[in-house]
matplotlib code that plots the C-alpha trace (Angstrom):
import matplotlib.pyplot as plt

x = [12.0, 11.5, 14.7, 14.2, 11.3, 13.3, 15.6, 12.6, 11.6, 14.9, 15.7, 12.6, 12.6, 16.2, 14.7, 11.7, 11.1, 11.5, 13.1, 10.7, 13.1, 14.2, 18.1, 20.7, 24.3, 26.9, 29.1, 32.1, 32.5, 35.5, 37.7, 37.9, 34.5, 34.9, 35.3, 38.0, 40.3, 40.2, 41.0, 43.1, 40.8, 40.5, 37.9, 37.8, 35.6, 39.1, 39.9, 37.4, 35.6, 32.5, 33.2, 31.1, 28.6, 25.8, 23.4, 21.2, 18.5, 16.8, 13.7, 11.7, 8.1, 4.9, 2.1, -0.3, 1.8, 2.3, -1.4, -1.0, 1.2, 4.0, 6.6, 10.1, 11.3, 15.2, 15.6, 19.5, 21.2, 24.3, 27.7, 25.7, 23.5, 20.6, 17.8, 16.5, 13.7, 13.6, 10.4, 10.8, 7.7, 7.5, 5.6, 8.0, 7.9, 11.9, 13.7, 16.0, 17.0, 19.4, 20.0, 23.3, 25.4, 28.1, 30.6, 29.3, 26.1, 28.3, 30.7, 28.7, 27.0, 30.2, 29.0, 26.1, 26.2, 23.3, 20.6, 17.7, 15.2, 11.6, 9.2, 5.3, 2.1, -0.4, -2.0, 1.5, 2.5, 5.7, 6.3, 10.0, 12.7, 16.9, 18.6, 22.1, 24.2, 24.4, 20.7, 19.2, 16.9, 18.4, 17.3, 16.7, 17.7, 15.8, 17.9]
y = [24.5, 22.0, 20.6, 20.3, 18.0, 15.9, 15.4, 14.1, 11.9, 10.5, 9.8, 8.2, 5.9, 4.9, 4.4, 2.5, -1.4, -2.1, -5.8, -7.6, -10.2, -12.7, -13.0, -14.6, -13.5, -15.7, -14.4, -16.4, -14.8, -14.5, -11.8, -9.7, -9.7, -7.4, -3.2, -3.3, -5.3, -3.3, 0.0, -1.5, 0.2, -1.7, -4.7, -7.4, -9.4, -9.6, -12.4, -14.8, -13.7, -15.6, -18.2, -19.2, -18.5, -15.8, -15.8, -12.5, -12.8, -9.8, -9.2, -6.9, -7.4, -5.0, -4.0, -6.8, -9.5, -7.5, -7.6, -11.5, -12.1, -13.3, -14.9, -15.7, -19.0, -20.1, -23.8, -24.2, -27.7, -28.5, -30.4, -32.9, -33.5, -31.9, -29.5, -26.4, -24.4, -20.5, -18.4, -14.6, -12.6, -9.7, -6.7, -4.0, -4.4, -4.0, -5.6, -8.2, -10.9, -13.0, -16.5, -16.7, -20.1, -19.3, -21.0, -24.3, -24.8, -24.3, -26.8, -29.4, -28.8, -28.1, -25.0, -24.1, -26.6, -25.2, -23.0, -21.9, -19.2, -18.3, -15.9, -17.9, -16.2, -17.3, -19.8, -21.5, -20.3, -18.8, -15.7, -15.3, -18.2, -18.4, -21.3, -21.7, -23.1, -27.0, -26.8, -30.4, -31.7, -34.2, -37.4, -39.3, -43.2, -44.7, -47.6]
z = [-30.1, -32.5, -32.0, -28.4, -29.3, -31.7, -29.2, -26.6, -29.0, -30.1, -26.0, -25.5, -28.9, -27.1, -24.1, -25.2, -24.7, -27.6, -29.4, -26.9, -25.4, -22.2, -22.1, -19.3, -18.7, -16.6, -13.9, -12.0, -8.3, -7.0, -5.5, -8.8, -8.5, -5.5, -6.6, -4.3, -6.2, -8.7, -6.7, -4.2, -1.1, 2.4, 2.6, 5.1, 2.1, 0.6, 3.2, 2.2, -0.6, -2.4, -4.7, -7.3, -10.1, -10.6, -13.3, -14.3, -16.0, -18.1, -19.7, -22.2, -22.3, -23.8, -21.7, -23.7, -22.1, -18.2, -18.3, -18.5, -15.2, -16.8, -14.6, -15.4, -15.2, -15.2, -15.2, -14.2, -14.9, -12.3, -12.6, -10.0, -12.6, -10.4, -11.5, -9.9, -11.0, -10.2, -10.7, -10.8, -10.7, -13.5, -12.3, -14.7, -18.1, -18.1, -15.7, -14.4, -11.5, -10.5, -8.9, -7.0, -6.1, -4.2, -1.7, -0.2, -2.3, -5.3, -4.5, -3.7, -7.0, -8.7, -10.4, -13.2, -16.1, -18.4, -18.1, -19.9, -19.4, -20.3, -19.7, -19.1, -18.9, -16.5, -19.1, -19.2, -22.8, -23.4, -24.6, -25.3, -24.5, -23.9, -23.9, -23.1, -26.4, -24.4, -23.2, -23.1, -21.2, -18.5, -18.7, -16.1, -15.3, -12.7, -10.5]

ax = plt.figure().add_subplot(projection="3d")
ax.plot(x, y, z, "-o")
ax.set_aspect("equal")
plt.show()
């Protein structure tokens, strides 16, 4: 029996939230991206499959800060040299998101530059920040 317990409380000390943290990981999309690549089954996506980028963005957070209606924010940086802003509302204190730029949209913009992520409470602070290693902030020249 008391193993049993041990075991309970060794699964749910894995299981836990616990490093509190906000993190982003980069995908290219393309037809490997597809499962059926991979296993050689029928798909009529294999005929024109997406092309472009996908970034997912995960987050750990405690209660304390859930109670604060945090948001997550991903500021993305294109080859165009435009900015777009994403908000993702966080109602689970483990979770994740993505933004997706794929086929037209991403090559007009010529794919993800830099990125950066941040989880803000309601007040505006931030809790827990990524940035990607050539994060800057663009500077803009007016004509």
């Amino acid at each position: 029996m008391l193993q049993m317990g041990m075991w309970f409380f060794v699964l749910l000390s894995l299981c836990s939230c616990g490093p509190y943290y906000v993190s982003v990981m980069q995908k290219w999309v393309d037809e490997r991206y597809l499962a059926s690549t991979h296993v050689g089954t029928p798909d009529p996506r294999q005929e024109a499959p997406f092309i472009g980028q996908m970034l997912v963005v995960q987050w750990c957070v405690p209660s304390e800060i859930l109670a604060l209606n945090p948001v997550a924010v991903l500021d993305v940086i294109f080859w165009d040299h435009t900015e777009q802003r994403i908000c993702f509302p966080i109602t689970h204190k483990l979770n994740y998101a993505y933004y997706k730029l794929f086929d037209s949209e991403y090559e007009e913009k010529g794919g993800i530059l830099t990125y950066k992520a941040a989880i803000l409470t309601e007040d505006g602070c931030i809790y827990k920040e990524c940035k990607h290693q050539f994060w800057v902030n663009l500077i803009k020249i007016e004509d």
